[in-house]
Every structure is written in C-alpha cells, then in structure tokens.
N, C-alpha and C positions, 0 to 999 in steps of 0.2 A: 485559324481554327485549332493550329496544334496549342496554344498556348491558352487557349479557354479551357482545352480537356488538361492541359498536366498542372494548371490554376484550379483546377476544381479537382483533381485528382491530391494533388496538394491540402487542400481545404478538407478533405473527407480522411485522409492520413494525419492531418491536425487534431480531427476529432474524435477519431478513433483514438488515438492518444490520451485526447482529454477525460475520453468515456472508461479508459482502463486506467488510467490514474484517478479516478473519482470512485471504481469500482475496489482499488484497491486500500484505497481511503476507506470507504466503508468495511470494508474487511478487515483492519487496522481496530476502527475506532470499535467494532463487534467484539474483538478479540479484548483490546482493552476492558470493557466493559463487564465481559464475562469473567474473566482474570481478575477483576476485582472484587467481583462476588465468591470468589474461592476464599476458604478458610486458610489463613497463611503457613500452616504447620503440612497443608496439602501439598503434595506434589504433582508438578506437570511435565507433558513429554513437548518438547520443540525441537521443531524439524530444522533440522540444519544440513542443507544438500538435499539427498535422499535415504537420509536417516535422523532417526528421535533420538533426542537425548533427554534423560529424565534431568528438572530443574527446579529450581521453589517459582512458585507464582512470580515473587516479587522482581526476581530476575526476567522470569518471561513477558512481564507488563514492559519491564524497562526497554525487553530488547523490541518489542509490538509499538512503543510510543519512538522510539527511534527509528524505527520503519515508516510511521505514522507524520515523523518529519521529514524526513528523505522525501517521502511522496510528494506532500505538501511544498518543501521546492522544487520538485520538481515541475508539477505542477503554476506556479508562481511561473518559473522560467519558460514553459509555455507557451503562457499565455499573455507573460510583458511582449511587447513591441520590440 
C-alpha cells in the first residue's frame, strides 16, 4: 500500500513539473513574441533578481530565447526515460 501512494505521489510531482515548465515555456515564447514587436531604438526594463534594469529589446529577446532553451531541456530531461 505504501509504495502505490509514494508511486503516485511521485507521478503527480512529475507533473506538476511538467505543468510549470510548459507554463514557463509559454511565458518565454509571450515575451519573445511581444519583444519583437517593439521598435528597436525602444527601450525595456528586465528583471534581474528583484530588480529592473533598463536594456534594448534586442538584448532582452536574446536573454527570453535563452531562458526559452534552458526550459525546453529541461523539460526534454523530464520526460526521457
């Protein structure tokens, strides 16, 4: 009996996983998206820590699509066997 609940307690902390890295994904691929509809001479604030620091779009896409990979293995490594 104990080892059905910590196999499914196991299985629901796998997905909870899965559901905040697909959730963070989407908030990546948003940010990218909206960052490139910015005019390039525009400036933006990114949060680093618990503070903004002001930067050009083109940097904040770069550091959002590196975030946007990081997830994505992380994710990968997940969910291989």
């Amino acid at each position: 009996m104990a080892a059905s609940t910590s196999a499914s307690s196991t299985s629901n902390a796998a997905a909870d996983s899965t559901h905040h890295l697909m959730k963070q994904m989407r908030s990546h691929e948003i940010a990218i998206v909206e960052l490139n509809n910015l005019s390039s001479s525009r400036a933006v604030y990114q949060k680093n820590g618990n503070i903004f620091f002001r930067t050009t779009a083109q940097k904040a896409t770069a550091f959002e699509q590196r975030q946007l990979d990081a997830t994505k293995a992380k994710l990968r490594q997940l969910n291989s066997p």
